[in-house]
C-alpha positions in Angstrom: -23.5 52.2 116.0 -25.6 51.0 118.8 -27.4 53.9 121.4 -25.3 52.9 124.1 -22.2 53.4 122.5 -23.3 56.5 120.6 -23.9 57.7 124.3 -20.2 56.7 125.1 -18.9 58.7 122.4 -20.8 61.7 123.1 -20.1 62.0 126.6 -16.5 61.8 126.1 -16.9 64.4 123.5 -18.9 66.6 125.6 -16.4 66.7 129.0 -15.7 70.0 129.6 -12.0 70.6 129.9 -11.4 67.1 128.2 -10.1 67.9 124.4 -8.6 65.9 121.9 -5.3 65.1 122.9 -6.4 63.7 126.3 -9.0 61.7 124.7 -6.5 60.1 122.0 -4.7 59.5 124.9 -7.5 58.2 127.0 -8.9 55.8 124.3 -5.0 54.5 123.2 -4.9 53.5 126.9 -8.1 52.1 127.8 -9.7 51.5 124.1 -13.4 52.5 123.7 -14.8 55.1 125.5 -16.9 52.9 127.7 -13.8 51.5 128.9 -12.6 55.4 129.9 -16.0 56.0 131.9 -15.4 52.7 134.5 -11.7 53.5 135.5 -10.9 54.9 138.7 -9.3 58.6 139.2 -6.5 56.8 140.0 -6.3 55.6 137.1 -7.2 58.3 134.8 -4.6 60.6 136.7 -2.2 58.6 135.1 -3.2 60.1 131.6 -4.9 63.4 132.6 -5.0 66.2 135.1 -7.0 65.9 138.0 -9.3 68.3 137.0 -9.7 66.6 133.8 -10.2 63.3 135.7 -12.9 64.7 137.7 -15.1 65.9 134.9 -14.6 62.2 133.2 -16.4 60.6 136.4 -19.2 63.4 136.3 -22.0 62.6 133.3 -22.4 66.3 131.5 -25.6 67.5 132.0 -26.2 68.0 128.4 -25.7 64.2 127.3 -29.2 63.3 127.7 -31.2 65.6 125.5 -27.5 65.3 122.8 -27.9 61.5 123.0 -31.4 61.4 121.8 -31.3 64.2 119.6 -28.5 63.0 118.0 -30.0 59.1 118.0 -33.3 60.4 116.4 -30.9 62.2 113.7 -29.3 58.9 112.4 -32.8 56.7 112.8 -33.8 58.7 109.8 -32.3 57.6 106.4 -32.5 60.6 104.9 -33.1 64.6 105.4 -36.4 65.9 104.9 -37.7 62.1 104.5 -35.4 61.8 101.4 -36.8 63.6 99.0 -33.4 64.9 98.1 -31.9 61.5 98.1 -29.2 62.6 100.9 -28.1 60.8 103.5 -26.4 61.4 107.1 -24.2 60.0 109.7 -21.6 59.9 112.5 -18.0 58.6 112.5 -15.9 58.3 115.3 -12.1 58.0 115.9 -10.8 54.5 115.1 -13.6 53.5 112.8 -12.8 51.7 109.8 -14.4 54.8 107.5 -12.4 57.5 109.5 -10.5 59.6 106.4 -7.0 58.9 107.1 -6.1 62.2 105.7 -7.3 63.5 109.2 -5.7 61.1 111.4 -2.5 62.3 109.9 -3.2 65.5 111.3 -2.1 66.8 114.9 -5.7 67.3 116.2 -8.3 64.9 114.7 -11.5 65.2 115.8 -13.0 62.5 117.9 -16.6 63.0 116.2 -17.6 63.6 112.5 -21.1 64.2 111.5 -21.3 64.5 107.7 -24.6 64.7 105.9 -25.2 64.1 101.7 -23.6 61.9 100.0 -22.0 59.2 102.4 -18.8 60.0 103.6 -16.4 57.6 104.6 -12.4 57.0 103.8 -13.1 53.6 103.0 -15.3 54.5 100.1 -13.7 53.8 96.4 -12.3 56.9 95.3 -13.4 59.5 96.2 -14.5 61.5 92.9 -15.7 58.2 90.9 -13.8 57.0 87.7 -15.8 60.5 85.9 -13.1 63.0 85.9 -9.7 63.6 84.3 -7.4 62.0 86.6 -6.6 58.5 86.4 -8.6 56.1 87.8 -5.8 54.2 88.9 -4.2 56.8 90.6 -7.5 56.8 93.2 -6.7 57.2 96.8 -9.6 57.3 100.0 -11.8 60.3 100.4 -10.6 63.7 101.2 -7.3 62.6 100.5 -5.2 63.0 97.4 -8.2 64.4 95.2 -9.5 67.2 97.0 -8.3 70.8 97.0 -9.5 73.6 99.0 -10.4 77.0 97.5 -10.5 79.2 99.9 -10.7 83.4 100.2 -12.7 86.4 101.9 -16.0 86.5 102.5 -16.0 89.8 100.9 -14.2 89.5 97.6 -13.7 91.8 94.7 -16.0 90.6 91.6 -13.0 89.4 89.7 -12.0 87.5 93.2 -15.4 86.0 93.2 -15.3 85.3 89.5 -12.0 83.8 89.7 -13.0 81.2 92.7 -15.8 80.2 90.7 -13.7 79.7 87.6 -10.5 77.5 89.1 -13.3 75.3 91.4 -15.0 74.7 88.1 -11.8 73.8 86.4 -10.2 71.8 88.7 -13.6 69.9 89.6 -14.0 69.2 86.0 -10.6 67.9 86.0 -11.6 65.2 88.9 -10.7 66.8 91.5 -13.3 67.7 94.7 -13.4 71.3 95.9 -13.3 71.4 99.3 -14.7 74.9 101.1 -16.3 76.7 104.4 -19.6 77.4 103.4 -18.9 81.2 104.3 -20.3 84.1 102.2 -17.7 85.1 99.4 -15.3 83.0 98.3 -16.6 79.4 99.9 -20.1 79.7 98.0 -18.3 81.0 94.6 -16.0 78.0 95.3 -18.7 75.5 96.2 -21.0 77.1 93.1 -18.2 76.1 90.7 -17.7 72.8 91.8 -20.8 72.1 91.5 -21.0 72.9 87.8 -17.6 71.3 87.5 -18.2 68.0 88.5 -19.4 64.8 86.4 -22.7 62.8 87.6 -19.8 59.9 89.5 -18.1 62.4 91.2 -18.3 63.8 94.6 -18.5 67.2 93.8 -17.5 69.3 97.2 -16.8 69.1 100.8 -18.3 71.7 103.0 -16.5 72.0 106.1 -18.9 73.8 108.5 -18.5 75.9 112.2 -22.3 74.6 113.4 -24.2 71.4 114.0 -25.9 70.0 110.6 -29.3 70.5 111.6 -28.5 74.5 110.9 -27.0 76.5 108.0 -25.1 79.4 108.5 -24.8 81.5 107.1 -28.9 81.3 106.0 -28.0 82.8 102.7 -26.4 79.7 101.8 -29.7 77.6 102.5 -30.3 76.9 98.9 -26.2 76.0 98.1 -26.6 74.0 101.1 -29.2 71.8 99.8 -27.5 71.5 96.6 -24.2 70.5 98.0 -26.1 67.8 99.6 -27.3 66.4 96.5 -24.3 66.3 94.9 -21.5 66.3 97.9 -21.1 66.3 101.4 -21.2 68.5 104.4 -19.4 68.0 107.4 -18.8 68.6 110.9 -16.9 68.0 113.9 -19.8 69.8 115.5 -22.6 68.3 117.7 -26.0 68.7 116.5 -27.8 71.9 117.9 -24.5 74.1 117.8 -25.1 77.8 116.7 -22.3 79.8 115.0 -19.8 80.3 117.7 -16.9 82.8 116.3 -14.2 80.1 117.8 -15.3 77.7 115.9 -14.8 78.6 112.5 -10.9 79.5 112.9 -10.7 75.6 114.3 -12.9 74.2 111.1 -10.3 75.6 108.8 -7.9 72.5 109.8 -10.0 70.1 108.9 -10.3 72.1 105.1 -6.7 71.7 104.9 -6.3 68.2 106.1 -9.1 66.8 103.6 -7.0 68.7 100.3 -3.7 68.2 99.1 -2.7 71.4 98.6 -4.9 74.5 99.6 -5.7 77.7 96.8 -6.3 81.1 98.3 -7.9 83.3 95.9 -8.7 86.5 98.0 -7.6 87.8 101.4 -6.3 90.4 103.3 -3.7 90.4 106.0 -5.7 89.5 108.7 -8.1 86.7 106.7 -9.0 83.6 108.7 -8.1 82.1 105.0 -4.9 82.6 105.7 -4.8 80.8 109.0 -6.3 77.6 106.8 -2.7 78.4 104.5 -1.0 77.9 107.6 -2.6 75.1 108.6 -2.0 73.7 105.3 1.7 73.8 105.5 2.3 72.8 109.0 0.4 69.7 107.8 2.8 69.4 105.2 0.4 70.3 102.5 1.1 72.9 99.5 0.0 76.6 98.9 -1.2 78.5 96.0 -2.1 81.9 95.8 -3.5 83.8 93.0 -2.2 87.2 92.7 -4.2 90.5 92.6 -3.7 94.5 92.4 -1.1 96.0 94.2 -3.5 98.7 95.2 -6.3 96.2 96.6 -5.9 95.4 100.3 -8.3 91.9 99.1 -4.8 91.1 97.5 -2.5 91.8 100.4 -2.9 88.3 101.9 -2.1 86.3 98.7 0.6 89.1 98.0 2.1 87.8 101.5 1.8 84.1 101.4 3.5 84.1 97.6 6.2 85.8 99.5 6.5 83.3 101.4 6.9 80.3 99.6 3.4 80.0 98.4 2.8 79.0 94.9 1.4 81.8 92.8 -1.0 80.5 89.9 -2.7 81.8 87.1 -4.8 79.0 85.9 -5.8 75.6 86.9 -3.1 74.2 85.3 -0.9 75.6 86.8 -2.2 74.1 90.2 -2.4 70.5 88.6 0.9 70.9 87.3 2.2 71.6 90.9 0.4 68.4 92.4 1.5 66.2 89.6 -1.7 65.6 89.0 -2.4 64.4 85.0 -5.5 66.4 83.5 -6.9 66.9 80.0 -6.1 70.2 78.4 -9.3 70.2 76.1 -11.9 69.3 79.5 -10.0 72.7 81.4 -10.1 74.8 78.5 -13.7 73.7 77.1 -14.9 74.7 81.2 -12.8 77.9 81.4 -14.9 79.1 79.0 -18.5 79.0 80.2 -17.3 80.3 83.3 -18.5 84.1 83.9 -15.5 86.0 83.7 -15.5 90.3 82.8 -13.6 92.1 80.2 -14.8 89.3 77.3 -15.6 92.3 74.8 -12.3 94.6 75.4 -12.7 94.6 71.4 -16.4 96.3 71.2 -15.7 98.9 74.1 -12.3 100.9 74.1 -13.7 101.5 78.0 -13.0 98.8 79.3 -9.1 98.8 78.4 -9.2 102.6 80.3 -10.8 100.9 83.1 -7.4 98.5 83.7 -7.8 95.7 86.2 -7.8 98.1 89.2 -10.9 99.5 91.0 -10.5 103.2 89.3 -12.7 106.2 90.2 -15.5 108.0 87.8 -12.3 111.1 87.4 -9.5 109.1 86.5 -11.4 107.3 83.6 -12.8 110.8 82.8 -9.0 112.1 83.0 -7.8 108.9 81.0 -10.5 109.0 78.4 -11.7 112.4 78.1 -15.3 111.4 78.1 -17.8 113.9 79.9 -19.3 112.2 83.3 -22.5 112.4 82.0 -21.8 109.9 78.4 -19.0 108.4 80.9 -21.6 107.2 83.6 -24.0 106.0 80.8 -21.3 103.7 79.5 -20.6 102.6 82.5 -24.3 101.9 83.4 -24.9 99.7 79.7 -21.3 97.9 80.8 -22.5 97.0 84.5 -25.8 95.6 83.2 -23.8 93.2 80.5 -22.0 92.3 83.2 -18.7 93.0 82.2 -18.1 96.0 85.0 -19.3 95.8 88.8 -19.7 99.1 90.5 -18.0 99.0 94.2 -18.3 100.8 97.6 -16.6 104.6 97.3 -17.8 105.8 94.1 -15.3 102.8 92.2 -15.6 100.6 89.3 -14.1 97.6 88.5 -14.0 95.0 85.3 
């Protein structure tokens, strides 16, 4: 892409009041960008409002300083000066590369800026020939192989656990795990795709609210830089946007338009993860849910969507089965079991069948087991440092 048309692009991005419909509309009507900027308001009323029409013959003020930021962004081949090996780059509405699996959507956006390992939909498939799935069966980026795990940014350890678990399954099954980048959830899901995945394969899309040249949240700095080695990041973003809370509810289409179907693993009622299930099926895509404790209000959300039609799963397969997607028993089975999981020595510690698969208080496993607090908490204490029970907010504990 050449400056001048960058700058096109940009500034048609950048209109205030101007979104994507009117630009789709814009651009089916008078083709590039460049072709938008020389009509008359005349002309443009014919498409847009007048308002709208008057901000498209007014430069924004801002397209400047974007236009050379964003220039001096793509004239480097890689980030840091490639010492990672990543890469970086911009695709716009009606190029050749654009994922179709987003144009089939109601609200494609008119700019993607992706950064790791290049990102187009014109790229042979998507995950490689490495995984399970057959390579015949390959289909363009972001399509047909993808699946997005998403949940609460504040899970229960068993919600965390289990994220981590079905991305690493299903990624070593071929498929690419496609997530938010939030805390919770989106980094278990990301973490797990990464171990997942084979050397070929693109191991995880992370859909982000900001412009690439920040990571939010900054805990994820490290994932970040890992998910660039080994997948790709992506925005709709323009460089030098901060975390703007509007922005990550409108981020969470583009997670389900990349993924076939879309896995919620924790949420409560009012979860943003569950406005990325919606999203899902008015796109036409499925829903899977894994259930939790009645008693949890992390469960709540899943509990709802499964009443609604969603899919409830227990196991990776059970969300390849659903896609009709072929997998090998052995590869899902052999990864389900170096995933971290609690409860792996019920046999060696009668606690931990008291303990159930609720959060349960420090008296009601006194009351079930008739143990003394003192011995009780002691158990408790050896059990949390193996791992196999996490202590929680209010006094609770949890396998």
């Amino acid at each position: 892409m050449q400056r001048d048309e960058l700058a096109a692009w940009l500034r048609l991005a950048l209109t205030p009041g101007v979104g994507n419909g009117a630009a789709r509309r814009l651009l089916a009507a008078f083709g590039l960008p460049d072709a938008i900027f020389s009509q008359n308001s005349t002309a443009l009323q014919q498409l847009v409002t007048p308002l709208q029409a008057a901000a498209l013959r007014a430069e924004p003020p801002e397209l400047a300083d974007q236009t050379e930021q964003t220039w001096q962004w793509l004239q480097r081949s890689a980030v840091e000066g490639g010492a990672d090996g990543t890469a970086h780059g911009v695709l716009v509405l009606g190029d050749p590369g654009y994922p179709e699996a987003l144009l089939a959507m109601e609200d494609p956006p008119l700019m993607l800026y992706w950064l790791g390992q290049p990102f187009s939909g014109s790229n042979v498939p998507l995950v490689g020939t490495g995984g399970s799935l057959n390579a015949t069966n390959s289909v363009a980026p972001g399509s047909s192989r993808s699946i997005a795990i998403v949940g609460s940014r504040n899970p229960t350890p068993q919600g965390a656990a289990n994220a981590r678990q079905f991305a690493r399954s299903l990624s070593a099954a071929g498929l690419t795990v496609v997530s938010g980048l939030a805390l919770g959830v989106d980094g278990a899901a990301h973490e797990g795709a990464l171990e997942g995945a084979s050397a070929d394969q693109l191991a995880t899309i992370a859909v982000v609210g900001t412009g690439l040249d920040r990571v939010y949240p900054r805990q994820h700095l490290a994932l970040a830089h890992r998910i660039a080695q080994r997948g790709t990041i992506l925005s709709e973003y323009p460089l030098g946007t901060p975390p703007l809370a509007p922005n990550f509810p409108r981020r969470n289409r583009l997670i389900a338009g990349l993924s076939l179907g879309t896995l919620v693993v924790e949420a409560a009622l009012k979860s943003g993860s569950l406005i990325t299930a919606r999203m899902a099926v008015e796109q036409g895509k499925e829903v899977f849910a894994i259930p939790g404790s009645i008693h949890s209000t992390q469960a709540r959300g899943c509990h709802a969507l499964i009443k609604q039609g969603a899919k409830l799963v227990e196991s990776a397969e059970d969300v390849l089965e659903e896609l009709h997607l072929p997998y090998a028993t052995n590869t899902i089975a052999n990864n389900d079991q170096g995933t971290p999981t609690t409860g792996t020595n019920d046999a060696e510690n009668p606690l931990l069948d008291h303990l159930g698969f609720d959060p349960v208080s420090l008296d009601a496993l006194m009351a079930r087991t008739g143990i003394d607090a003192a011995h009780l908490q002691a158990e408790l204490l050896a059990l949390e440092l193996d791992g196999q029970v996490a202590r929680l907010p209010g006094g609770l504990f949890q396998r």
